[in-house]
Backbone of each chain as nested JSON, in Angstrom:
{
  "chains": [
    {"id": "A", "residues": [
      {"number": 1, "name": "UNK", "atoms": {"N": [0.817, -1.204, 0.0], "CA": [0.0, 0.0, 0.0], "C": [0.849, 1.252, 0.0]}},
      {"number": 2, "name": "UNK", "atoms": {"N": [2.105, 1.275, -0.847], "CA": [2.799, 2.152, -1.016], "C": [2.908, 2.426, -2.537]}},
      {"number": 3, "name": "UNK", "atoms": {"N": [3.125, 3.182, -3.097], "CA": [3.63, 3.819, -4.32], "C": [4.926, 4.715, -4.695]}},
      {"number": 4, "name": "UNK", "atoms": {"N": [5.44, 4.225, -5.501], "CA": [6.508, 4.886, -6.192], "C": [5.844, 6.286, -7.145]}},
      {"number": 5, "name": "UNK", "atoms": {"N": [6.216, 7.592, -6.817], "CA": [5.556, 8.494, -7.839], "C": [7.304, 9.136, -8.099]}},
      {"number": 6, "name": "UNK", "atoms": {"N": [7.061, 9.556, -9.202], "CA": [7.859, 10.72, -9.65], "C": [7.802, 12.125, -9.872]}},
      {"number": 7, "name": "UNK", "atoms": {"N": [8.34, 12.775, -8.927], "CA": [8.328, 14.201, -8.87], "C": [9.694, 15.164, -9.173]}},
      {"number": 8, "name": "UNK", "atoms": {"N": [9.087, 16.415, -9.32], "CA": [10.219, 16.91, -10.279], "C": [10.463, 18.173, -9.377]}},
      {"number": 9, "name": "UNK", "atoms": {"N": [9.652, 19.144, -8.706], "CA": [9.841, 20.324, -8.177], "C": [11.317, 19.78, -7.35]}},
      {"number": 10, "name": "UNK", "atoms": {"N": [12.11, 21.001, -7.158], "CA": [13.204, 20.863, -5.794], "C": [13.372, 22.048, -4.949]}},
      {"number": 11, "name": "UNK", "atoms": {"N": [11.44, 22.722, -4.738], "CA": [11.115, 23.546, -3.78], "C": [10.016, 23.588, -3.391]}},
      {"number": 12, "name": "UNK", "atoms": {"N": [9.516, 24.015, -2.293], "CA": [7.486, 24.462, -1.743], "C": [6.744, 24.878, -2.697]}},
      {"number": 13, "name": "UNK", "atoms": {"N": [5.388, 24.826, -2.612], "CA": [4.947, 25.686, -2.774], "C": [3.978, 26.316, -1.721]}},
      {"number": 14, "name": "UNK", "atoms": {"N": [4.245, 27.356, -1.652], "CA": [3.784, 28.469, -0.287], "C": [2.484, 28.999, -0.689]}},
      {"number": 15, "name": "UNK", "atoms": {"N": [1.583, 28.563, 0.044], "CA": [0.112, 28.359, 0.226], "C": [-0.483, 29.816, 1.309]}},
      {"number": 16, "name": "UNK", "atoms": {"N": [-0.923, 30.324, 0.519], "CA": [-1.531, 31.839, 1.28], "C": [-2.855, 31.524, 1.577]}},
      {"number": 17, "name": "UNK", "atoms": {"N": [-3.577, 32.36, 2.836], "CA": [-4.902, 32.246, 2.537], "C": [-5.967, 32.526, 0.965]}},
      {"number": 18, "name": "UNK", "atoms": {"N": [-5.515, 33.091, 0.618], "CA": [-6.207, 33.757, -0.577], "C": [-6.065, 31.865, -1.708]}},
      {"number": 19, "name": "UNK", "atoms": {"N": [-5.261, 30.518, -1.301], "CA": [-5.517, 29.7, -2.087], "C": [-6.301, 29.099, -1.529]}},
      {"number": 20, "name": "UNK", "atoms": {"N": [-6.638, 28.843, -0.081], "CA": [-8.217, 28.265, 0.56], "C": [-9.675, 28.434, -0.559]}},
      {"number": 21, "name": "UNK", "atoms": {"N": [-10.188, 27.315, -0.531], "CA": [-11.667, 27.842, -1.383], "C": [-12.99, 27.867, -0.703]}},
      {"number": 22, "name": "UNK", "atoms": {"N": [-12.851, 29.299, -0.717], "CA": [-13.82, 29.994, -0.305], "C": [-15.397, 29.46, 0.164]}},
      {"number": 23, "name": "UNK", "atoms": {"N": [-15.674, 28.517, -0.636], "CA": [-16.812, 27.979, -0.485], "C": [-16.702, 26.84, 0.501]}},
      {"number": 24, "name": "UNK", "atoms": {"N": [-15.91, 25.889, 0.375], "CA": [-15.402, 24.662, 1.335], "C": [-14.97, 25.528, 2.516]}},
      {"number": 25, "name": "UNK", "atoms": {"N": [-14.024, 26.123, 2.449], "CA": [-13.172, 26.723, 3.739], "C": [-11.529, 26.388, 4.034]}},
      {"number": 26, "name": "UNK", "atoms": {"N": [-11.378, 25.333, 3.101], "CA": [-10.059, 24.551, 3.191], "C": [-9.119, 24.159, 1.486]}},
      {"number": 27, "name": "UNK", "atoms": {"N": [-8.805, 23.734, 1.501], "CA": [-7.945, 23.263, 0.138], "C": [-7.016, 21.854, 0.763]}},
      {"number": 28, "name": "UNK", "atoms": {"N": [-7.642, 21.109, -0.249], "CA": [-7.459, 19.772, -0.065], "C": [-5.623, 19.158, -1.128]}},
      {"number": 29, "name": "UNK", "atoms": {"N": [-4.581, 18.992, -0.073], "CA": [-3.563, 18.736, -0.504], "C": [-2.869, 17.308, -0.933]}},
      {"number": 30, "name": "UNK", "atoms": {"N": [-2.002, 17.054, -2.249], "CA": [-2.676, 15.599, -2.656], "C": [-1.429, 14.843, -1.946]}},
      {"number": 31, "name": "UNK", "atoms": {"N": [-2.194, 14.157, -1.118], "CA": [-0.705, 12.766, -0.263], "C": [-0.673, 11.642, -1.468]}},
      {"number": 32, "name": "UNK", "atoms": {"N": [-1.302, 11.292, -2.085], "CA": [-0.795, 9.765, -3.064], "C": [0.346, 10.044, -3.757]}},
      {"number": 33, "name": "UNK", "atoms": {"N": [0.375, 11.549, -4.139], "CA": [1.312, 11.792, -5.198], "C": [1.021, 11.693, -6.688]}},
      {"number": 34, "name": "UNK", "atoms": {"N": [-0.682, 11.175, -6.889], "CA": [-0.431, 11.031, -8.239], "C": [-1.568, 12.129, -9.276]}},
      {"number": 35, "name": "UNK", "atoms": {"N": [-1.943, 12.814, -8.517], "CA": [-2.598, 14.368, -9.024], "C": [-2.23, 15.079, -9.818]}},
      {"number": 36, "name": "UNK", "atoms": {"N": [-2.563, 15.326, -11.141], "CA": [-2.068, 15.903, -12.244], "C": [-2.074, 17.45, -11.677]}},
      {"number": 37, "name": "UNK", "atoms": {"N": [-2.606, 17.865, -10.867], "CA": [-2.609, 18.821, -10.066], "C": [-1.454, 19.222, -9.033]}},
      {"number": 38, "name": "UNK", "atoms": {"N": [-0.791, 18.0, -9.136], "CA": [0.107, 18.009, -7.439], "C": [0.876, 19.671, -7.377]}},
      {"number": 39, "name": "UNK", "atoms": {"N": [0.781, 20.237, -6.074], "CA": [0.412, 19.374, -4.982], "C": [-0.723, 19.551, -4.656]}},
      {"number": 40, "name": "UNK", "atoms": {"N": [-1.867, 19.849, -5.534], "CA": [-3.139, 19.685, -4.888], "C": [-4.076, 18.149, -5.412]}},
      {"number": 41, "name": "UNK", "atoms": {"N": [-4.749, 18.086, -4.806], "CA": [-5.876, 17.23, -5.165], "C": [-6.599, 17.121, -6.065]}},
      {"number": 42, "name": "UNK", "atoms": {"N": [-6.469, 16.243, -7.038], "CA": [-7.514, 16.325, -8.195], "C": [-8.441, 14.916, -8.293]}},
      {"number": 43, "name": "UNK", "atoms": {"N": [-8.166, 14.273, -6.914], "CA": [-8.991, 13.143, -6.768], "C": [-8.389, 11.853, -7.319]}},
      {"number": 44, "name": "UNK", "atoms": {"N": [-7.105, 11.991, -7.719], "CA": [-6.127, 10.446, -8.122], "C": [-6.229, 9.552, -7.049]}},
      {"number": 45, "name": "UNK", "atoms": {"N": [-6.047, 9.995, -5.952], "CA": [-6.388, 9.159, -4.815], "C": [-7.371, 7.755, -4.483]}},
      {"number": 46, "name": "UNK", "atoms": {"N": [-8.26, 8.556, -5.549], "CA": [-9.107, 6.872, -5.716], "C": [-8.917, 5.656, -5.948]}},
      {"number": 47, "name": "UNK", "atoms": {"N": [-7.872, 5.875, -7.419], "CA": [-7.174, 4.351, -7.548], "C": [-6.5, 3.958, -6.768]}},
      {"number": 48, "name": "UNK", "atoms": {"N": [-5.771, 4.546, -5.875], "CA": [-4.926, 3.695, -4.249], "C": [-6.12, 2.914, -3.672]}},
      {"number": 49, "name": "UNK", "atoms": {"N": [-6.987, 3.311, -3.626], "CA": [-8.073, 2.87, -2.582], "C": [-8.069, 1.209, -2.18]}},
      {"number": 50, "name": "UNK", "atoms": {"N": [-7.671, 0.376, -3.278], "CA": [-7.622, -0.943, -3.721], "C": [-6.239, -1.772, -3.694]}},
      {"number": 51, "name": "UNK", "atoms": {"N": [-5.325, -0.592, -3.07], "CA": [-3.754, -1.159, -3.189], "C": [-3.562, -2.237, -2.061]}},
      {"number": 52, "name": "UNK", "atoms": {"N": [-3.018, -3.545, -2.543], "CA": [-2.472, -4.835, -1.114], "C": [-1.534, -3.633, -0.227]}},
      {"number": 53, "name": "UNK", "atoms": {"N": [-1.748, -4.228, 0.974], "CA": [-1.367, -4.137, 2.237], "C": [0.555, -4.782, 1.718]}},
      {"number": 54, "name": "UNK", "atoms": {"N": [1.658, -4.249, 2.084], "CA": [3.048, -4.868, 1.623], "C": [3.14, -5.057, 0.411]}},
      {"number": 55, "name": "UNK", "atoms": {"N": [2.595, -4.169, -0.51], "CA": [2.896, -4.294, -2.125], "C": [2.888, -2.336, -2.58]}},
      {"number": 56, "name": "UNK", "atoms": {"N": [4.376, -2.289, -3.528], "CA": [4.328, -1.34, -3.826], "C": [4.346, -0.695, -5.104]}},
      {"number": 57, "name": "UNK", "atoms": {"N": [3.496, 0.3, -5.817], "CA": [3.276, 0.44, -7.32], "C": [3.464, 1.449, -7.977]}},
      {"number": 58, "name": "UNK", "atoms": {"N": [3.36, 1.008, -9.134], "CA": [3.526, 2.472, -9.84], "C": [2.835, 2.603, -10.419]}},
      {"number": 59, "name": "UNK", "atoms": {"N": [2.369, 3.746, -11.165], "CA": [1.07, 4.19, -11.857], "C": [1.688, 4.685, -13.153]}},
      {"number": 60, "name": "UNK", "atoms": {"N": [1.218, 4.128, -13.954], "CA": [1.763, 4.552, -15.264], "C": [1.344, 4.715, -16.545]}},
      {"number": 61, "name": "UNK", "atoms": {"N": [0.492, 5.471, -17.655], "CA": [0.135, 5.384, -18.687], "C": [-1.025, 4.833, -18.489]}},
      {"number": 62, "name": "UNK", "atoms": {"N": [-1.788, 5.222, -17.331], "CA": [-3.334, 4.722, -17.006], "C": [-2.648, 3.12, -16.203]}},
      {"number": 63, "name": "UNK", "atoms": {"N": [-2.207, 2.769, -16.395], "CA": [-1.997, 1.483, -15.531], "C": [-1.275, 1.463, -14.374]}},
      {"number": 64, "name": "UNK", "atoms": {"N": [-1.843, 0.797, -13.538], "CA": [-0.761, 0.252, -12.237], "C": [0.201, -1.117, -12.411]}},
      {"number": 65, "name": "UNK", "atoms": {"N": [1.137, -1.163, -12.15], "CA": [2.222, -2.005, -12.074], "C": [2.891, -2.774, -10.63]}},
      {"number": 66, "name": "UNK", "atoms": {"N": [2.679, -3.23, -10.299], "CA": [3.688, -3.73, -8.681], "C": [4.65, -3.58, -8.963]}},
      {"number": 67, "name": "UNK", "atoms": {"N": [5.856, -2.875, -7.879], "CA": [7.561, -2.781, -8.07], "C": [7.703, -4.204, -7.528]}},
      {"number": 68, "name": "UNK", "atoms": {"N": [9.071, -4.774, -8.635], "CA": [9.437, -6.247, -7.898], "C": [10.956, -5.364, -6.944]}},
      {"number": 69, "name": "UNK", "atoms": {"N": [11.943, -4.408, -8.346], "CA": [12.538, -3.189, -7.367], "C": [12.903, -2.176, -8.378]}},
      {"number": 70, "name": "UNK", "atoms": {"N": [14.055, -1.434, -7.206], "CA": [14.403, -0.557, -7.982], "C": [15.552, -0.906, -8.391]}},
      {"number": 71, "name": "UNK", "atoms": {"N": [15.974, -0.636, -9.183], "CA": [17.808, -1.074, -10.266], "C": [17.951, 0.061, -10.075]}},
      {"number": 72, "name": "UNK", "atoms": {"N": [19.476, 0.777, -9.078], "CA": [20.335, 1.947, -9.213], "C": [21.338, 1.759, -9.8]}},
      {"number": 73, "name": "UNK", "atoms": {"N": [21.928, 2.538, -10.723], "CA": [22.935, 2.579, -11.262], "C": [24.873, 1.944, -10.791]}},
      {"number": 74, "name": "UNK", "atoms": {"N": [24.41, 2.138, -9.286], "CA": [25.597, 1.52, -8.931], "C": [25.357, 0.131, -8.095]}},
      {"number": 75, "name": "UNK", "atoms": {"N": [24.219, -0.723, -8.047], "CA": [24.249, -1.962, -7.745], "C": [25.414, -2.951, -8.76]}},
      {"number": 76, "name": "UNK", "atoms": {"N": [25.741, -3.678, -7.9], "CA": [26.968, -4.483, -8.253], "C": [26.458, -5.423, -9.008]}},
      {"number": 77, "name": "UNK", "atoms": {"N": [25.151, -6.189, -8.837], "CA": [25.023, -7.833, -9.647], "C": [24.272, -6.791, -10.844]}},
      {"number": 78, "name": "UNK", "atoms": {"N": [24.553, -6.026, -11.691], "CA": [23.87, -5.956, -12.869], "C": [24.628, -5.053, -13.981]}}
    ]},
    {"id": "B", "residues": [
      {"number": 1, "name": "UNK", "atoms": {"N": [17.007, 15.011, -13.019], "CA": [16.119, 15.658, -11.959], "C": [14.808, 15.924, -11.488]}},
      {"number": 2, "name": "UNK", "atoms": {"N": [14.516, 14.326, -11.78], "CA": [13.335, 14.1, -11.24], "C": [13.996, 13.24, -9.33]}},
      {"number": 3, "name": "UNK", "atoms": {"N": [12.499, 12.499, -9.281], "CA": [13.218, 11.614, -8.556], "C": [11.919, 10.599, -7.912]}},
      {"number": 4, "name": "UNK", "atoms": {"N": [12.369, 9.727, -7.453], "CA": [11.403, 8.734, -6.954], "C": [10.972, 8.376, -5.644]}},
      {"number": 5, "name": "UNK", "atoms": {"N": [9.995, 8.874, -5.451], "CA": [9.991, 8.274, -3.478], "C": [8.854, 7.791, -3.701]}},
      {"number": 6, "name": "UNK", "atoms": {"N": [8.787, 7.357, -2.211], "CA": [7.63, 6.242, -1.48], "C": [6.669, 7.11, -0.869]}},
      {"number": 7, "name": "UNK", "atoms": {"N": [5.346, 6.921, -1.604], "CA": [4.036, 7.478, -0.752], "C": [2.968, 6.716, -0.189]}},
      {"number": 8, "name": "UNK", "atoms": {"N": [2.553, 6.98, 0.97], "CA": [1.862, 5.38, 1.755], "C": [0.032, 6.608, 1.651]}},
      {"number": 9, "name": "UNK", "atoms": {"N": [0.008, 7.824, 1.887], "CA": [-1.324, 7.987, 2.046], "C": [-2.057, 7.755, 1.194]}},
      {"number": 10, "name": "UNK", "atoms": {"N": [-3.342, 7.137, 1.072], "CA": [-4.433, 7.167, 0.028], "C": [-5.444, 8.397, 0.141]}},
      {"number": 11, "name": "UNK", "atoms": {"N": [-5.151, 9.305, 0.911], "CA": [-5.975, 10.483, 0.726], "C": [-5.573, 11.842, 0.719]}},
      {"number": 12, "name": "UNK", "atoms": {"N": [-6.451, 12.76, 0.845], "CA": [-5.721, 14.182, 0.658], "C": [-5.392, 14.856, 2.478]}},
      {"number": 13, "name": "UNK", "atoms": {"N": [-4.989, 15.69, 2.611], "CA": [-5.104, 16.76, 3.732], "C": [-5.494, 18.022, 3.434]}},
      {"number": 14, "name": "UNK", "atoms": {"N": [-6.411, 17.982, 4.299], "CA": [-7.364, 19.595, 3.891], "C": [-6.658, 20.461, 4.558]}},
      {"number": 15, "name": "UNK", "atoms": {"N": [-6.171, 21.318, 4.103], "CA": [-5.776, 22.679, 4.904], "C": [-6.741, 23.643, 4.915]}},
      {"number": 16, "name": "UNK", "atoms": {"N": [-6.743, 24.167, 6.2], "CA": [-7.394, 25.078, 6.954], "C": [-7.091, 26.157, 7.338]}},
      {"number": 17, "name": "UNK", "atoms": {"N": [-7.725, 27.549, 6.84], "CA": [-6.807, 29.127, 7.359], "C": [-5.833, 28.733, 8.75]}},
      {"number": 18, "name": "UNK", "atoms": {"N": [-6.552, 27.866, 9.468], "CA": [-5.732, 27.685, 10.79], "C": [-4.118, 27.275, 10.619]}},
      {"number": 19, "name": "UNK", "atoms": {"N": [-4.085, 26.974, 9.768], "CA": [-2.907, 25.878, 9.409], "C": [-1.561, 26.854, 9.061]}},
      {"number": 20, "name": "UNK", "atoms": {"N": [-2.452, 28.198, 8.22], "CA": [-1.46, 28.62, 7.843], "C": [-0.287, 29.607, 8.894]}},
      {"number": 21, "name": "UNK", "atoms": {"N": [0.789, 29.579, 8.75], "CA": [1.448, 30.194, 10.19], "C": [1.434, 31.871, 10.089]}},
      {"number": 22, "name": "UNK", "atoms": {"N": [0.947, 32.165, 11.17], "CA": [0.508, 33.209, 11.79], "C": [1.506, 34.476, 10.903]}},
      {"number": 23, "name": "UNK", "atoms": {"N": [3.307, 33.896, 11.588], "CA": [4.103, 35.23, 11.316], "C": [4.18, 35.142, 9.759]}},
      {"number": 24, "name": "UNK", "atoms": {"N": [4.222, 33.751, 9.248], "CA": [4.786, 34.24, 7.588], "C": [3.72, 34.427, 6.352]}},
      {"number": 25, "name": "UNK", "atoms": {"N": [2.518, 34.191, 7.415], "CA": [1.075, 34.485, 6.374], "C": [1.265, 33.592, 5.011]}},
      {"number": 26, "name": "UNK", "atoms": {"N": [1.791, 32.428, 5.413], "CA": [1.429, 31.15, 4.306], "C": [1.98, 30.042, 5.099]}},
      {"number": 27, "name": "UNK", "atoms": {"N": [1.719, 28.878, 4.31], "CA": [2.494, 27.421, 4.587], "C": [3.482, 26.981, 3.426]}},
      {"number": 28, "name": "UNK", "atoms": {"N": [4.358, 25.63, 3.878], "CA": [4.955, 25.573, 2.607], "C": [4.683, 24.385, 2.397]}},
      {"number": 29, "name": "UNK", "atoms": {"N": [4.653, 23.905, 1.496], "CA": [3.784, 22.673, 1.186], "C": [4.95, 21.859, 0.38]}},
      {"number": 30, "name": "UNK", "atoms": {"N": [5.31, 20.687, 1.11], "CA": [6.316, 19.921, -0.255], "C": [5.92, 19.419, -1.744]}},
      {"number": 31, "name": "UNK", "atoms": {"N": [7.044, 19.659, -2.411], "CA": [6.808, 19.774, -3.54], "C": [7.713, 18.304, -4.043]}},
      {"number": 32, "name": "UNK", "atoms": {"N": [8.682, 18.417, -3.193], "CA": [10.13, 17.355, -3.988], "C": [10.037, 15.754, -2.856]}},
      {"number": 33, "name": "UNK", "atoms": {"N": [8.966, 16.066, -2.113], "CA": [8.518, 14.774, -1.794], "C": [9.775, 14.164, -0.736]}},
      {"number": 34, "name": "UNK", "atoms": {"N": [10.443, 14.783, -0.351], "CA": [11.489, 14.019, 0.649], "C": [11.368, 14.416, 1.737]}},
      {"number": 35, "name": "UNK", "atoms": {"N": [10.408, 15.296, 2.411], "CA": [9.788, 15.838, 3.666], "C": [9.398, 14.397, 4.595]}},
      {"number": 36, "name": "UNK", "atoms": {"N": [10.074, 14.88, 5.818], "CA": [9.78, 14.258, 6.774], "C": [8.35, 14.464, 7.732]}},
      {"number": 37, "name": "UNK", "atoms": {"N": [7.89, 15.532, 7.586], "CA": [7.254, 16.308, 8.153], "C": [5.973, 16.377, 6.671]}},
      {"number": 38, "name": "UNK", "atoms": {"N": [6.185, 15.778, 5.441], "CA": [5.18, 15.494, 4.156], "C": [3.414, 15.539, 4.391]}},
      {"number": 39, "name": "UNK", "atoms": {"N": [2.971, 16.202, 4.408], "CA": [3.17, 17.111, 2.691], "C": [3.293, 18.416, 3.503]}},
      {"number": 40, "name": "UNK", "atoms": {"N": [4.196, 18.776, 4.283], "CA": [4.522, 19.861, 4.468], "C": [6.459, 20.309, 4.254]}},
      {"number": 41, "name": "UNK", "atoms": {"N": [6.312, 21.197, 4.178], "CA": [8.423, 21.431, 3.656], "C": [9.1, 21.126, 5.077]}},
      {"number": 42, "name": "UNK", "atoms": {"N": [9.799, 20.631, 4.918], "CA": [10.639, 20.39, 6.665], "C": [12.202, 20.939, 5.723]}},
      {"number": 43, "name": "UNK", "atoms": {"N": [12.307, 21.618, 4.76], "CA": [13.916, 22.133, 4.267], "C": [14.709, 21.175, 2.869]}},
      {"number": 44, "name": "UNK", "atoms": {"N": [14.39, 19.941, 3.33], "CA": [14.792, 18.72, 2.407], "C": [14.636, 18.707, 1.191]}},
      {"number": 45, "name": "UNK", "atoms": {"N": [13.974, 19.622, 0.396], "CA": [14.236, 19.655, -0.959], "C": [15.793, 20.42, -1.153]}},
      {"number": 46, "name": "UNK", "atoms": {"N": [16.7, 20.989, -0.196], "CA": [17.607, 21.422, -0.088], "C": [19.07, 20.161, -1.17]}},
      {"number": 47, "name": "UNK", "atoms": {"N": [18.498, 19.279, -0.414], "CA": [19.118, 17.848, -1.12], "C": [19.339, 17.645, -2.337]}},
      {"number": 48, "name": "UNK", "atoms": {"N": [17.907, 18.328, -3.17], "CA": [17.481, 18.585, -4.414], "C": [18.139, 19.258, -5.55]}},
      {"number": 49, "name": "UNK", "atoms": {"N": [18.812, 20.169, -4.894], "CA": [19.424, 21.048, -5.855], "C": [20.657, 21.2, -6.61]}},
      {"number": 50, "name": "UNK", "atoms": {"N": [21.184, 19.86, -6.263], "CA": [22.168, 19.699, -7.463], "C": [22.014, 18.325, -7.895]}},
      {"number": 51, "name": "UNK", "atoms": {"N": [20.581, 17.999, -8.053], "CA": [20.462, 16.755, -9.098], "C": [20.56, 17.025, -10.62]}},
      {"number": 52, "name": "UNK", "atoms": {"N": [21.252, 16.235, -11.603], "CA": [21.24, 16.504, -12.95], "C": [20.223, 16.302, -13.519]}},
      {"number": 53, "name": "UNK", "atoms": {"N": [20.391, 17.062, -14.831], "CA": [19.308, 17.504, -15.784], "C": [18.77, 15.811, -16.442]}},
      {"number": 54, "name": "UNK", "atoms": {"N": [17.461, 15.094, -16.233], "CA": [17.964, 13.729, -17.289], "C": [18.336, 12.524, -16.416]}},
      {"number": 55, "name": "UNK", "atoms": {"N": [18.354, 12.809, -15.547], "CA": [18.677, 11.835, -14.155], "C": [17.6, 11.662, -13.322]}},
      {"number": 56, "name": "UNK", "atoms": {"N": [16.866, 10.611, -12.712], "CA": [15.987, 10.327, -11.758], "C": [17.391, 9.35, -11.042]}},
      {"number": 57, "name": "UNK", "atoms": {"N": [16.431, 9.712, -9.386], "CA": [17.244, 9.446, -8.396], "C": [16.24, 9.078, -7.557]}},
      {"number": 58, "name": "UNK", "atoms": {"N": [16.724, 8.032, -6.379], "CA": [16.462, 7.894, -5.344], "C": [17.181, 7.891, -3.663]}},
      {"number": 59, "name": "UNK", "atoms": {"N": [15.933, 8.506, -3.038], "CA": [16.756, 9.098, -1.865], "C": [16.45, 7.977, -0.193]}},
      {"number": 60, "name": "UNK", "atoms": {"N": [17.993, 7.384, 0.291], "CA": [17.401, 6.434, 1.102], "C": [18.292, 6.378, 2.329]}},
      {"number": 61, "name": "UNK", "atoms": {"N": [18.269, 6.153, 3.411], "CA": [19.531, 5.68, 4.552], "C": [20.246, 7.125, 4.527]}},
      {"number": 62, "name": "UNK", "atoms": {"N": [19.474, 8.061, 3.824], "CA": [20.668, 9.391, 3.754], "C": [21.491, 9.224, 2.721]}},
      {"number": 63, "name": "UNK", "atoms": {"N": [21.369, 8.586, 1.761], "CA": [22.141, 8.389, 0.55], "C": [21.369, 8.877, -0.159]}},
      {"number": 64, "name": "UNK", "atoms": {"N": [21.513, 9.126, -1.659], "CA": [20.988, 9.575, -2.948], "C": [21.785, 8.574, -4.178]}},
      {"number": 65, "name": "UNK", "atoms": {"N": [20.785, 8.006, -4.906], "CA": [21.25, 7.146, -6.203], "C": [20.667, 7.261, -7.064]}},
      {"number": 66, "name": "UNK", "atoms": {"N": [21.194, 6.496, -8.301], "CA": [20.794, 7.31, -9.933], "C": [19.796, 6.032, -10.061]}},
      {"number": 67, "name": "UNK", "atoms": {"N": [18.436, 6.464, -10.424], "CA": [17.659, 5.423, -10.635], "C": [18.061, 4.881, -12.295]}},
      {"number": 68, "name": "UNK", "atoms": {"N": [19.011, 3.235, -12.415], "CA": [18.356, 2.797, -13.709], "C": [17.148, 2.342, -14.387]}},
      {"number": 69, "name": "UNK", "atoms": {"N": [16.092, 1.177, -13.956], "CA": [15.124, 1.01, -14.156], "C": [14.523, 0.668, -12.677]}},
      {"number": 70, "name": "UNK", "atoms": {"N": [12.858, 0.826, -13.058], "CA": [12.251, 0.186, -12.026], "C": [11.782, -0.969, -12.68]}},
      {"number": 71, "name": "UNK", "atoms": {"N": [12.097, -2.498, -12.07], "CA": [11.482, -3.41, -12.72], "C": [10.16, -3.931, -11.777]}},
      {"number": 72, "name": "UNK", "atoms": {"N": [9.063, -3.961, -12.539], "CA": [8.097, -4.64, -11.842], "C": [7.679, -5.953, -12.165]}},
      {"number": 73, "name": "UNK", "atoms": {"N": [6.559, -6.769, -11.186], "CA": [6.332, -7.93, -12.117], "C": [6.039, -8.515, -12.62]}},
      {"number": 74, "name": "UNK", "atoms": {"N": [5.335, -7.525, -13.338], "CA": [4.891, -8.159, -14.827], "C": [6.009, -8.166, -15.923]}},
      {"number": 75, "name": "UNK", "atoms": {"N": [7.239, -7.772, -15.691], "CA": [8.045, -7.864, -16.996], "C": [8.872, -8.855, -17.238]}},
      {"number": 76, "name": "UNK", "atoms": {"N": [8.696, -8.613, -18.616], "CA": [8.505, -10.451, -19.227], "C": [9.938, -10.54, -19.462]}},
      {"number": 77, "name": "UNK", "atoms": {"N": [11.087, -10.045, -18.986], "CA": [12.347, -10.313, -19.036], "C": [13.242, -10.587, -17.932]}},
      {"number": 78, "name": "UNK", "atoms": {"N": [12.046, -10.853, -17.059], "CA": [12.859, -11.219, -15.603], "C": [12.756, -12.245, -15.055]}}
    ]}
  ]
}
C-alpha cells in the first residue's frame, strides 16, 4: 500500500490564505502523489483505494504495475 | 532531476486558514517529496538542488542514487 511516484519540483509551494476555497473553507492537498494537479488534489487518490497491504506500485500510462525493485545505477550484480 | 519516493497515504489533507502560520502568512507545502514532516516542507528539498538535468534518483539511509530502471512484475524479461 505504497507507491513509487515521480516528482520533479526541488522547492514548496507556499500556500496563502487567498488559495483556501472559499466555499469549502479549506484546500485539499494531494498525499498519493499522483494528481495531475500536485500538490493539490484532483482526486487520483481513488485508484490507491484498492492497493495490497506490503505491495508497492507504480502508476503509469493509465496502468498500475507492482515494483518487484528498484535497479540503481551503482548496484553491483547488474 | 526528477526523482522517486515512497508514498503510503491514500488520501488528501485539507488545509485550513488555521494551518497557515501566523508570522509568515502562508504554509509551505512539499513539492520534492522528501519531507519528513510530508506534505509539508521540513527544508529537504535542499538535497534537491544539485540533481542533474535527465537523471531520476532515489533518496534512502541518507544516501541519494541514480535510478536505472524500475522493474516490476509483470516484466517479461525477468
Amino acid at each position: 500500500m505504497t507507491r513509487l511516484v515521480e516528482l520533479e519540483a526541488n522547492g514548496p509551494r507556499k500556500l496563502e490564505p487567498a488559495d483556501i476555497d472559499d466555499e469549502k473553507g479549506d484546500i485539499a492537498v494531494c498525499q498519493c502523489g499522483l494528481s495531475d494537479e500536485f500538490p493539490f488534489c484532483d482526486g487520483s487518490h481513488r485508484r490507491t483505494r484498492d492497493e495490497d497491504e506490503g505491495t508497492t506500485y507504480v502508476y503509469a500510462d493509465g496502468e498500475r504495475r507492482e515494483v518487484e525493485r528498484v535497479v540503481t545505477t551503482d548496484d553491483a550484480d547488474e
